[in-house]
C-alpha positions as a Markdown table, in Angstrom:
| # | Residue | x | y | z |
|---|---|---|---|---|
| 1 | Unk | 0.0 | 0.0 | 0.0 |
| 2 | Unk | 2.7 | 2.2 | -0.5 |
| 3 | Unk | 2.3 | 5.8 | -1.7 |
| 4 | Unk | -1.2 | 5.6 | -1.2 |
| 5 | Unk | -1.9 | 9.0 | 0.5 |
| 6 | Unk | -1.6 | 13.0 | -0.2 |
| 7 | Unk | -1.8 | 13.6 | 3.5 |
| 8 | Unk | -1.3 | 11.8 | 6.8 |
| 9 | Unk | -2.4 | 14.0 | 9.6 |
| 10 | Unk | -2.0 | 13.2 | 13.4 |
| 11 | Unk | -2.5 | 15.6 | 16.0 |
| 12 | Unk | -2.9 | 15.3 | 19.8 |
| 13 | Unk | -2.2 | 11.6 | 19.8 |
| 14 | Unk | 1.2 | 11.3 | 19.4 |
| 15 | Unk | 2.3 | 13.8 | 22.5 |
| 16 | Unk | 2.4 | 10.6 | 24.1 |
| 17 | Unk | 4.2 | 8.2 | 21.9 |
| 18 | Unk | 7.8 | 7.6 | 23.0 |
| 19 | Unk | 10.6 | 7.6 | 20.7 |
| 20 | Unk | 10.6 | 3.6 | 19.3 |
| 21 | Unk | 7.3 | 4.2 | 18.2 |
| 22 | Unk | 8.3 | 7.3 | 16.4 |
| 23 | Unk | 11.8 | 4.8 | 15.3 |
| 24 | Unk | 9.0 | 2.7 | 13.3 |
| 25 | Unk | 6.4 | 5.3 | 12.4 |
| 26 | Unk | 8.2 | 7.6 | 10.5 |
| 27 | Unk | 9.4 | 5.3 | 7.4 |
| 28 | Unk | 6.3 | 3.7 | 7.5 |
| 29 | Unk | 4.7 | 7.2 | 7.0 |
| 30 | Unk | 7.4 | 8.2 | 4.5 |
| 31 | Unk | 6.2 | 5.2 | 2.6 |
| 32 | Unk | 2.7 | 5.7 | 2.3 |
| 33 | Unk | 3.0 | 9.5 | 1.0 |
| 34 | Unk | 2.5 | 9.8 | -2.7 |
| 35 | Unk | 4.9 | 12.0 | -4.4 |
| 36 | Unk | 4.2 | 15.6 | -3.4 |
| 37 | Unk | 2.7 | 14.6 | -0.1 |
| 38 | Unk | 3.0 | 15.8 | 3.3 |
| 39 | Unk | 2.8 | 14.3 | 7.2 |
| 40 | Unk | 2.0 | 16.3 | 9.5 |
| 41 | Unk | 2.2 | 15.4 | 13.1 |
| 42 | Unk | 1.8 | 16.8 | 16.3 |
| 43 | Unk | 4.1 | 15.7 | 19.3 |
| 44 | Unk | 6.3 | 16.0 | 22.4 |
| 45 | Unk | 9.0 | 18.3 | 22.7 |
| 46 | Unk | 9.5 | 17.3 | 26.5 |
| 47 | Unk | 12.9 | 15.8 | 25.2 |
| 48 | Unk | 14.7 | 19.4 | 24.5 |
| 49 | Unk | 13.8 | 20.2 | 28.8 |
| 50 | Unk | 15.5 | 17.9 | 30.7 |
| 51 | Unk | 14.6 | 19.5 | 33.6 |
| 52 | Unk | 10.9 | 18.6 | 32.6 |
| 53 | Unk | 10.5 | 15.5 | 34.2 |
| 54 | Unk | 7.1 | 15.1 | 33.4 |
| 55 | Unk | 4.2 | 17.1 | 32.2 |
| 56 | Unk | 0.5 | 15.9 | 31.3 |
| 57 | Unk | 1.5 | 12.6 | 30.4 |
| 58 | Unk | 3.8 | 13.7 | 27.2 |
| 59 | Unk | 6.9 | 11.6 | 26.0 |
| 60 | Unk | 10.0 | 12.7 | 27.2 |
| 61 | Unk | 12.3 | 10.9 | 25.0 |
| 62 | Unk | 10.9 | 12.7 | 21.5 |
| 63 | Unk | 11.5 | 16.4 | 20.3 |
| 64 | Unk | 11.4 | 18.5 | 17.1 |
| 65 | Unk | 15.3 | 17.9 | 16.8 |
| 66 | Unk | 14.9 | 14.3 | 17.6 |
| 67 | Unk | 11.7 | 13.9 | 14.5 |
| 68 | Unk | 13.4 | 16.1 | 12.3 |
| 69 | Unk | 16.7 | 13.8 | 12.3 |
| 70 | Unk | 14.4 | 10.6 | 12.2 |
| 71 | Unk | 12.7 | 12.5 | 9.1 |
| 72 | Unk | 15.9 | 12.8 | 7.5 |
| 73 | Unk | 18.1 | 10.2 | 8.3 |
| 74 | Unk | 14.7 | 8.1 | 6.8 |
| 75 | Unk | 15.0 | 9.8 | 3.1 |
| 76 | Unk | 12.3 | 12.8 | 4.1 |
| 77 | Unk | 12.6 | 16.6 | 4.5 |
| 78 | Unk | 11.1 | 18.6 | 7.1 |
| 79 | Unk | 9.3 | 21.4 | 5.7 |
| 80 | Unk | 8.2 | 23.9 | 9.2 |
| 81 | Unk | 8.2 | 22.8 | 12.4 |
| 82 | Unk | 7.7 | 25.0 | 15.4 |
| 83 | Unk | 7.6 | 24.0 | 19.4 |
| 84 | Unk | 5.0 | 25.7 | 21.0 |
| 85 | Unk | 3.5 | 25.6 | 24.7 |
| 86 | Unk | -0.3 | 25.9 | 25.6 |
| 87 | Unk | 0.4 | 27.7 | 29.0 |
| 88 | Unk | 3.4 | 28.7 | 31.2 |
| 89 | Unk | 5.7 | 26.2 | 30.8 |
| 90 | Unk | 8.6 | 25.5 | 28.2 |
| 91 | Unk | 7.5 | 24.9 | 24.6 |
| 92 | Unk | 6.4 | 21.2 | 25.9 |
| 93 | Unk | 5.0 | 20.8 | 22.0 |
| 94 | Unk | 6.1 | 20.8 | 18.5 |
| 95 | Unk | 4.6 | 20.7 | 15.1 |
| 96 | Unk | 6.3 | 19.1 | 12.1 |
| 97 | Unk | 5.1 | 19.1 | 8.1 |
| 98 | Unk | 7.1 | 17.1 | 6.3 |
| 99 | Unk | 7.6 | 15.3 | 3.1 |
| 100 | Unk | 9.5 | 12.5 | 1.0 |
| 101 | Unk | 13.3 | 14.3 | 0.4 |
| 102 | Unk | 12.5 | 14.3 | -3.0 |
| 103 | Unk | 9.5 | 16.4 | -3.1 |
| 104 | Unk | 8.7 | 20.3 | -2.8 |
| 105 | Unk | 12.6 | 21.0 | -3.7 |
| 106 | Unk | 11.3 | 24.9 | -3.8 |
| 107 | Unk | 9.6 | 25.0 | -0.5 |
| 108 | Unk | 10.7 | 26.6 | 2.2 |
| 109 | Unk | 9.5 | 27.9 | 5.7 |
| 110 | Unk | 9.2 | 31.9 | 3.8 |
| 111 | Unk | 6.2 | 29.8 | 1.4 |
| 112 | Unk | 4.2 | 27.5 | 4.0 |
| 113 | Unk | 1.9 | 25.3 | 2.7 |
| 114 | Unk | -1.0 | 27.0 | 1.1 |
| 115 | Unk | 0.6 | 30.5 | 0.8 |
| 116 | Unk | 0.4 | 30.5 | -3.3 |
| 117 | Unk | -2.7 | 28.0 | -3.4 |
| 118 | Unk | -4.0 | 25.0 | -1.7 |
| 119 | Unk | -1.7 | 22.1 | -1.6 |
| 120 | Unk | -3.8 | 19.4 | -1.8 |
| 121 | Unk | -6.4 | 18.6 | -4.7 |
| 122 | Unk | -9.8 | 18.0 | -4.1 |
| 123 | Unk | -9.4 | 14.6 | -4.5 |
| 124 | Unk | -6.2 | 14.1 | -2.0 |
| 125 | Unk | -6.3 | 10.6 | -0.2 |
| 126 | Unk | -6.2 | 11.6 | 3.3 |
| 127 | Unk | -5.2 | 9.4 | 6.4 |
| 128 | Unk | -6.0 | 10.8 | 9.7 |
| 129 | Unk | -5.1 | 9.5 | 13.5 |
């Protein structure tokens, strides 16, 4: 089933996954995008605050450094990805859009997804966890 989908979208979920699951989700991801697909995923960044020793049940192994070098060192390409925190402690979360290596060679973080048009057609395959 490879290749199969424009998009695979995760968000809220994966705050808790520790890093082995992200070790086998991200080139099984990276497989199922067609070309000129993206993932998005939402997860931990608890991994950049050692000092955070735990925090509403998030992994503290993962981190946007950590899924950006599993993205790459898997053949993909991070696109944006920006930590962010939902009240007054560190940046406890992290976004990521990413892609096969290969694809959107012109994008960059100045031309986000959907900034000269939608990305996806209307009839994108969609997976969503």
């Amino acid at each position: 089933a490879g290749e199969a989908f424009d998009l695979v979208f995760s968000f809220d979920s994966l705050v808790h996954a520790d890093l082995p699951v992200f070790e086998a989700y991200i080139p099984q991801i990276l497989a199922l995008l067609k070309p000129g697909g993206f993932a998005f995923l939402h997860h931990s960044n608890l991994a950049a605050f050692p000092e955070v020793s735990e925090f509403q049940h998030r992994s503290t192994s993962v981190s946007g450094p950590v899924v950006a070098d599993l993205v790459a060192r898997h053949g993909g390409r991070v696109l944006v990805q920006e930590m962010f925190n939902g009240g007054p402690l560190v940046a406890y979360d992290c976004f990521t859009l990413f892609c096969r290596g290969e694809d959107h060679a012109g994008m960059d973080e100045r031309h986000p997804v959907g900034a000269q048009g939608s990305a996806l057609s209307s009839s994108a395959r969609v997976v969503i966890s």
